[in-house]
C-alpha positions as a printed Julia matrix, in Angstrom:
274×3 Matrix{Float64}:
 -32.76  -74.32  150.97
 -32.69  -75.34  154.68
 -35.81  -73.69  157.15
 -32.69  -71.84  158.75
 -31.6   -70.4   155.58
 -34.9   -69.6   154.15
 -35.92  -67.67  157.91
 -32.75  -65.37  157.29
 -33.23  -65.17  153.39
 -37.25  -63.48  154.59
 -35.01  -61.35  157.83
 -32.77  -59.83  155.49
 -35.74  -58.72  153.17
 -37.47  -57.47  155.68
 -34.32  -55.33  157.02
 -34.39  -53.84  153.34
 -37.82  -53.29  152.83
 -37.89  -51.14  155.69
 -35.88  -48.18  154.72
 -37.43  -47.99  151.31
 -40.88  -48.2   153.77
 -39.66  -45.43  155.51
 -38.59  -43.13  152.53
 -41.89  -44.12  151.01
 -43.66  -42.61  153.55
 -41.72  -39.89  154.58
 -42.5   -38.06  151.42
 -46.05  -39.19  151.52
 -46.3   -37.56  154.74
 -44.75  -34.03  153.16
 -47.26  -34.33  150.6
 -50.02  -34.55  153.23
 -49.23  -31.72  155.12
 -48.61  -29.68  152.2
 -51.89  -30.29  150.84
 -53.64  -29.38  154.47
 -51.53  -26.05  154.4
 -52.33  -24.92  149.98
 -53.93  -22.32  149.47
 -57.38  -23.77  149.12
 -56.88  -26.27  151.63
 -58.69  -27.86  154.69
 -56.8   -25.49  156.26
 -58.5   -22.59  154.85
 -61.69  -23.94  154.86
 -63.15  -21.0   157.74
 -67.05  -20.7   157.69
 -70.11  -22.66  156.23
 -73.11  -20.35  155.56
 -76.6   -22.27  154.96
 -78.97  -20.63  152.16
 -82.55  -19.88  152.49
 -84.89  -19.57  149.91
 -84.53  -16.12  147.5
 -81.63  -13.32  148.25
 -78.69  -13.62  150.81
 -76.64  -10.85  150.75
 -72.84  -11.04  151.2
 -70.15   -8.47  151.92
 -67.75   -7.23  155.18
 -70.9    -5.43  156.34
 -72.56   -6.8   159.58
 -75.63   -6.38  158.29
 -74.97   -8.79  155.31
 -76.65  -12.46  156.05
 -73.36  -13.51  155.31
 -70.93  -11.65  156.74
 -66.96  -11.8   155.5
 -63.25  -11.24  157.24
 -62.15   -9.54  153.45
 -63.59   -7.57  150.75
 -66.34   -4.83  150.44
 -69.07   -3.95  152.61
 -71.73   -4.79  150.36
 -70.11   -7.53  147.88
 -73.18   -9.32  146.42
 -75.88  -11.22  146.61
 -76.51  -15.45  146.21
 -79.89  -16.73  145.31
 -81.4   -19.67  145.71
 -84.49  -20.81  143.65
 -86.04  -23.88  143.23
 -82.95  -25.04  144.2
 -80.74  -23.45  142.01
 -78.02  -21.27  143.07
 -76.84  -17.63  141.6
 -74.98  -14.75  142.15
 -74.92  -11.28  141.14
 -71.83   -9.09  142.08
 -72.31   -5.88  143.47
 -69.39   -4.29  141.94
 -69.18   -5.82  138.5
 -73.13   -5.62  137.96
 -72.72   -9.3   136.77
 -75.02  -12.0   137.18
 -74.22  -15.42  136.67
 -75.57  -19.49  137.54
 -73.48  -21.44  140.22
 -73.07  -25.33  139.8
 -72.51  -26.65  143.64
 -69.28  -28.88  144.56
 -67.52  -28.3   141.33
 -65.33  -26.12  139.97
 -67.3   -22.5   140.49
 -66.02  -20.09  142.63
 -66.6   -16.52  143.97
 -63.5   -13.98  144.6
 -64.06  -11.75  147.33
 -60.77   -9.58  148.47
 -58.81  -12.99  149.12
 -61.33  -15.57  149.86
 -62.61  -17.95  147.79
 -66.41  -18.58  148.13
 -67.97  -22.03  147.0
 -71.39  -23.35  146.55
 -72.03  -27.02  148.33
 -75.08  -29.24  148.55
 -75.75  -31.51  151.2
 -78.68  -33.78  150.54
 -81.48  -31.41  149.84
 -79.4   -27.72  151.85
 -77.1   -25.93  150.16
 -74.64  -23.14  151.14
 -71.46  -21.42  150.67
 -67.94  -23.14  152.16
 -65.56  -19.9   153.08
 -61.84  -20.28  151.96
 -59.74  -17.91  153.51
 -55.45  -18.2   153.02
 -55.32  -15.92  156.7
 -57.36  -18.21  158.45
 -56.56  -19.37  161.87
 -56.08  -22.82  161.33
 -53.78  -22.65  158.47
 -51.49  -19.79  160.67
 -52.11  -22.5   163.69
 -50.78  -25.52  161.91
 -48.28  -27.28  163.59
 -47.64  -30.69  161.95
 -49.23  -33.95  162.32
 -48.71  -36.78  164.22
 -48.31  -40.65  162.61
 -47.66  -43.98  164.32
 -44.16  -45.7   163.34
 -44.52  -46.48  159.68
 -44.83  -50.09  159.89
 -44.84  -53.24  156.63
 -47.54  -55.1   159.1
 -49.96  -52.72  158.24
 -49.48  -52.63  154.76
 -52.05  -55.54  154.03
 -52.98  -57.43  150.74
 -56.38  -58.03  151.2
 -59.02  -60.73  149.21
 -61.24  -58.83  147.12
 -65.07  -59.94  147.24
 -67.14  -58.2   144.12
 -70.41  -57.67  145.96
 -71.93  -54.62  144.65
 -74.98  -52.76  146.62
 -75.57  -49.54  148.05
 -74.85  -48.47  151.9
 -76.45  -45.65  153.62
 -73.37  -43.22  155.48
 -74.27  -40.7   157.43
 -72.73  -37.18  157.69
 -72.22  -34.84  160.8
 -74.97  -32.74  159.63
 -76.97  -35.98  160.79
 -77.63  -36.4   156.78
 -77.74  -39.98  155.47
 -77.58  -40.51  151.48
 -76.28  -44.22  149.52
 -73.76  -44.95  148.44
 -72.07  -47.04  146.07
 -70.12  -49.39  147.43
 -68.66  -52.22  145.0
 -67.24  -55.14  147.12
 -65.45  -55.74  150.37
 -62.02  -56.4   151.54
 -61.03  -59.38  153.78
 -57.83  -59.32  155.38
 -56.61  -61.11  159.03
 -54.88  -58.13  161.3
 -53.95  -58.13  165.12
 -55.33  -62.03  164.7
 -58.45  -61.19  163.67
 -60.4   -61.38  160.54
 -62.3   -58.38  159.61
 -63.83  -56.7   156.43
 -63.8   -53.12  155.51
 -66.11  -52.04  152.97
 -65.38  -48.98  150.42
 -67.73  -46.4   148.37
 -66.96  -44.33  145.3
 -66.93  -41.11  145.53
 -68.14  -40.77  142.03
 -69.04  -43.37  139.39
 -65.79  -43.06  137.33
 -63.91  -42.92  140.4
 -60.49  -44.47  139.89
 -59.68  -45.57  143.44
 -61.64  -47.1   146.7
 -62.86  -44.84  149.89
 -62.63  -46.25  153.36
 -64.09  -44.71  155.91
 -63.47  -46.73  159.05
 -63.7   -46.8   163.25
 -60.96  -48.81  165.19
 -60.04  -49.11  168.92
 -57.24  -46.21  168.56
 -60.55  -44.15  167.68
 -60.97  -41.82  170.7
 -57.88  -42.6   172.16
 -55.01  -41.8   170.22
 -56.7   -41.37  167.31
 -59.38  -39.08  166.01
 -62.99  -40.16  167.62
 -65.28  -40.33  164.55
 -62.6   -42.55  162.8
 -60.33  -42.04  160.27
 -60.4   -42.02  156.42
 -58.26  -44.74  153.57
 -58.14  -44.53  149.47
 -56.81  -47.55  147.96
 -56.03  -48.59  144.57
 -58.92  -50.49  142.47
 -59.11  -54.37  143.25
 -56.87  -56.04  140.82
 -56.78  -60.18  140.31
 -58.71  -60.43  142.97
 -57.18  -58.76  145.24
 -56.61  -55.03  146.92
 -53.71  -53.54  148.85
 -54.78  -51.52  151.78
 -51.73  -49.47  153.87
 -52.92  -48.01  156.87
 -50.2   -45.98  157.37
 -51.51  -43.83  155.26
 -54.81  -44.03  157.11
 -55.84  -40.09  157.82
 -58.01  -37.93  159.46
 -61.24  -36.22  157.78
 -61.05  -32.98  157.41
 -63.74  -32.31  160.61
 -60.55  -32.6   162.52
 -59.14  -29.2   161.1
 -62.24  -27.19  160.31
 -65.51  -26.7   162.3
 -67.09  -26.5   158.59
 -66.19  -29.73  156.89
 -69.7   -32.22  156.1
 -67.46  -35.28  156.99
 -69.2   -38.86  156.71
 -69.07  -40.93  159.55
 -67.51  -44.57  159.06
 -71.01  -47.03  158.36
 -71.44  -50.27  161.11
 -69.27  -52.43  158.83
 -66.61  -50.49  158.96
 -66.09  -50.13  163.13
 -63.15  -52.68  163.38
 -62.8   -54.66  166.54
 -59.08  -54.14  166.37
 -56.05  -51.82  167.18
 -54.88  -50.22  163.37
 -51.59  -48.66  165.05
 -50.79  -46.67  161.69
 -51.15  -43.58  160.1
 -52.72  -40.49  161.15
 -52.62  -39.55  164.92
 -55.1   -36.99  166.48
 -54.69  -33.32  165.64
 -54.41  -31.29  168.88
């Protein structure tokens, strides 16, 4: 084939890769916003109470340590001992153990109540279906879905651990496997992932770029990506979004580590929420 042929052979493709771009996603973007607005979404996500040592009492009651929008005046009580985490329901007369940031919850009217642990606090994340933000939600904003920033990047196995810091000014390591190397906006840059647990079946990005603070959020924005395969990983930006300390006061977001503050413009994906 001639240059000229070849250069409208690659035009055409692109002309049909774009709608099937689009469509693509379109209905990732429905799934996002869904997500935010589930019941037991970020949107729901409306307090973040810190435990101290022995009883914290909970209920609708001002005069609980923790108070609550639902439920009964004097609901129960958490523990925390030795760094262990209970509660004992008022009502019921039960007592049970609490495992922080799994699947254990506490059902109070309709919120949800969940155990966390941040480095060496932990506390109780409020889930409420009538919260504020979730009535407040208007949509999200996105950059033109575009095929430039839908990168295949070289994968470099380099496996260590990286310190990220939260907003609660915590730092803890992290696993991070490797790097990604791609060119973008004519520069060559590396973004470095973690895994958010060892058996974790896909990479975490958390990254800074020049949109940052301008039209997008300010602490930077957060990627998953597929695992490295021959060598290689594909990272698409427009599907770049932002933490959840964009919708909630009382998210523990990490903030993106030194590597990962790009020197460049990544016009996709998620826009500030106003």
């Amino acid at each position: 084939m001639t240059p000229r042929v070849l250069m409208g052979l690659a035009a055409a493709l692109a002309v049909a890769a774009a709608p099937a771009l689009d469509d693509e996603i379109a209905q990732w973007r429905q799934a996002r916003a869904a997500a935010l607005q589930a019941e037991g979404g970020w949107l729901t996500v409306a307090g973040l109470f810190w435990l101290h040592e022995g009883a914290n009492a909970f209920g609708k009651d001002p005069a609980n340590e923790i108070v609550l929008p639902d439920g009964p005046a004097q609901a129960g009580v958490f523990e925390l001992r030795a760094g262990a985490v209970s509660v004992t329901m008022k009502a019921e007369g039960t007592h049970r153990e609490l495992k922080p940031d799994s699947a254990d919850v506490v059902k109070v009217g309709r919120l949800s109540l969940l155990p966390i642990r941040r480095g060496d606090r932990l506390g109780i994340r409020l889930k409420d279906p009538d919260s504020a933000a979730r009535k407040a939600f208007h949509g999200l904003d996105y950059f033109p879905a575009s095929e430039a920033y839908r990168v295949t990047a070289r994968w470099v196995a380099e496996p260590r651990e990286i310190p990220i810091l939260n907003v609660l000014g915590q730092t803890e390591s992290s696993q991070c496997p490797g790097y990604a190397a791609f060119r973008i906006g004519g520069t060559d840059v590396r973004l470095y992932p973690i895994l958010e647990s060892p058996d974790a079946q896909e990479l975490f990005y958390i990254f800074r770029d020049q949109t940052s603070g301008r039209e997008t959020y300010p602490a930077g924005r957060f990627l998953y990506s597929p695992l490295p395969k021959d060598g290689q990983v594909v990272l698409d930006f427009n599907k770049a979004v932002n933490p959840p300390c964009a919708f909630t006061d009382y998210a523990t977001c990490p903030l993106p580590p030194p590597e990962n503050r790009l020197p460049v413009r990544i016009e996709a994906g998620e826009k500030k929420y106003h």
